[in-house]
C-alpha positions, 0 to 999 in steps of 0.5 A, a space after each residue: 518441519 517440511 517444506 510444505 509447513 515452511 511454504 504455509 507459514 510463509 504464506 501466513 506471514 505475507 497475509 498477516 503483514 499485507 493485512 497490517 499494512 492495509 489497516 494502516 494505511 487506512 488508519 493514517 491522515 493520508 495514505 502513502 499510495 494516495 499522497 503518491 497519486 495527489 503528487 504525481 497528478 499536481 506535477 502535471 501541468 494545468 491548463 491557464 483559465 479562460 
């Protein structure tokens, strides 16, 4: 094989698994990228009611 075979493939396989990965996070309960931003939002510090 070339390197312009190898280079295609490799670019397939980064496709297919960004593709994976996606659906997962779409099929789970919470994704991990929004658990991330719920986390990071409740770690600041909230104004006290008036």
């Amino acid at each position: 094989m070339n390197l312009l075979s190898l280079i295609i493939i490799f670019l397939a396989l980064v496709i297919a698994g960004s593709v994976f990965f996606i659906a997962w996070e779409l099929s789970s309960g919470k994704p991990l990228i929004r658990q991330k931003e719920e986390t990071g939002a409740e770690k600041e510090p909230k104004p006290p009611p008036d």
